[in-house]
C-alpha positions, 0 to 999 in steps of 0.5 A: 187625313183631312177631308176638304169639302168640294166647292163645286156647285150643287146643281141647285137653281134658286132657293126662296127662304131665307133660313135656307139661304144661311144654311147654304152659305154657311156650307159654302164658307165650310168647303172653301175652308183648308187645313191650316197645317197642310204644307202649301198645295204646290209643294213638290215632295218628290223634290225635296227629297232630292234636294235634301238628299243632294245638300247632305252629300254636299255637306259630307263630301266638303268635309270628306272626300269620297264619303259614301252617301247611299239612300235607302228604297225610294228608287222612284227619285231616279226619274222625273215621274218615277218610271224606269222610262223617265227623264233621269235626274242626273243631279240626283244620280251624281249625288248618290253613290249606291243605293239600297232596295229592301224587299226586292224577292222576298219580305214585301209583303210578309217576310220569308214571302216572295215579293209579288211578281208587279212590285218586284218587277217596277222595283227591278227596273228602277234599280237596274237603270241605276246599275245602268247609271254606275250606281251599285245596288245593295239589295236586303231580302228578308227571307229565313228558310235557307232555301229562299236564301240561297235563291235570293242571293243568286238571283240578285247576282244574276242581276249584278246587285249585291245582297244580303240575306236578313233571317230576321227585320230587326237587322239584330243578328249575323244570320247563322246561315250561310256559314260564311258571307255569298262569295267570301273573298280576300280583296281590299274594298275601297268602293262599293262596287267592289264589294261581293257581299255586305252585313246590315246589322243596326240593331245591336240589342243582342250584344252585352257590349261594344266589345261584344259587337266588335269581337262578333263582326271582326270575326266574319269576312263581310266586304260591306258593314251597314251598322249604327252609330250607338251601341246602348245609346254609346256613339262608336269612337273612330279608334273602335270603328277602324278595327271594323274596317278590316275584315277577319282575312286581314283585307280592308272592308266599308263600314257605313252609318244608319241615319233615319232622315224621313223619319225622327226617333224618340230614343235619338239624342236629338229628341226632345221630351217636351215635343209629346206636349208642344209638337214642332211644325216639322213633327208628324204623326208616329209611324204604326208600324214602327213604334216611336219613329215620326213621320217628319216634314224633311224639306223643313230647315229645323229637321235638316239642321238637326240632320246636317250642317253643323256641329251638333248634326247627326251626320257629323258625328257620323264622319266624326266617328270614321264611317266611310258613308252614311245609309239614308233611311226612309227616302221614300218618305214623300209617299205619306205625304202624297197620299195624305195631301 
């Protein structure tokens, strides 16, 4: 972060010498110095979270009717000032048709630790007035002692969310336990309140192929899918992704696509080489936590085209290949920028 100098006086009454009056002036001219890279001081990041995830639902559903747009965490955008007793933002709302919420009991801080009573509870609030809204909330616990598996899928019922249970943060495998998806059922999905369960599975490196990842997930009963668009750098065709659609009982199920819209990815087939040397006034810094995504200015017209809008945009070649939504990641993504600006 940048530190900007206070121009605020000194409490100095006068100086005579002349050499301390540079000096002075020279300071000054340093205070009221700004970085050149900041984005302008009235910028709204909250907003143009909303604004970006409201213009990539209308894009979809003009190409889609009933294509799914669900983001990801970043509740806060619900309401004006981003308490549950806020002003609601319905032309948020109504652009959204889920939304998903990591960590709600378990893995805020550590995984297979419970949530801390404070979080879990601002957390809860938001995600209930959005049940409260009509919007369906599909929470993801990071938790592998069966124990606290069990438990977090039934407290999640008990609030009316729908969850899955991730015995590891990568989302790499179909945990082994329960043996079966929390209230397996035979019922078509056509919306995701109609589903009792769902499989958040992006990461496919313990797959050998497509056909392996295929044959894994035809064979278990999930109502909701939450996978991603490649599978060793190979995009899903609409032939293999409406075999997905059907769960192992024959009934018909949600498959929905991971996009990160917060942060770009270096092993996307957007990124290019040469941004490690000439970086975009769009690119940021590189997440610590996660080892090449990039922070990114999302209210940028250069990012958003490469997430929608045309041809080459990420989220056509999501409806192109036959997903019935599309996952948005990092939509908290307006915090880094409030703390470092």
């Amino acid at each position: 972060m940048t530190l900007i100098l206070s121009t605020k006086s000194t409490g100095m009454r006068h100086f005579t010498h002349t050499t301390f009056a540079v000096i002075l002036l020279l300071m000054l001219s340093v205070s009221c110095g700004k970085d050149d890279d900041a984005p302008p001081e009235n910028t709204d990041y909250r907003q143009e979270m909303r604004s970006f995830v409201k213009n990539i639902s209308a894009y979809a559903k003009s190409l889609q009717s009933g294509f799914l747009i669900i983001p990801q965490n970043g509740q806060e955008l619900l309401t004006d000032n981003g308490e549950e007793t806020g002003t609601v933002q319905t032309d948020y709302i109504q652009a959204i048709d889920a939304t998903g919420r990591e960590d709600l009991f378990y893995g805020y801080d550590n995984d297979d630790e419970e949530t801390p009573a404070e979080d879990h509870q601002h957390m809860a609030d938001l995600c209930l007035l959005a049940a409260q809204h009509g919007i369906e909330v599909l929470v993801t616990d990071y938790c592998s002692t069966p124990g606290k598996m069990d438990h977090s899928y039934q407290q999640n019922e008990q609030l009316g969310f729908i969850s899955f249970a991730a015995d590891r943060r990568e989302l790499n495998d179909i945990p082994a336990y329960p043996d079966k998806p929390y209230n397996e059922n035979a019922n078509d999905i056509s919306k995701p309140a109609q589903a009792k369960n769902f499989l958040y599975l992006i990461n496919g490196e313990n797959f050998a192929s497509k056909q392996a990842f295929l044959d894994a997930v035809s064979q278990t009963d999930y109502d909701l899918i939450i996978m991603d668009l490649f599978q060793n750098d190979e995009a899903w065709t609409p032939q293999e992704v409406e075999i997905l659609k059907t769960k192992q009982n024959g009934a018909k199920r949600l498959v929905i696509c991971y996009i990160s819209i917060g942060e770009a990815e270096d092993y996307r087939y957007y990124w290019d080489e040469s941004w490690e040397n000439d970086q975009p006034g769009w690119l940021e810094a590189e997440n610590p936590d996660w080892e090449g995504n990039y922070k990114v200015r999302y209210w940028e017209p250069e990012w958003q085209r490469i997430i929608y809008g045309n041809d080459d945009s990420y989220l056509k070649k999501i409806l192109d290949a036959g997903f019935d939504g599309a996952y948005l990641d990092i939509i908290d993504g307006y915090e880094y920028f409030e703390e470092k600006y």
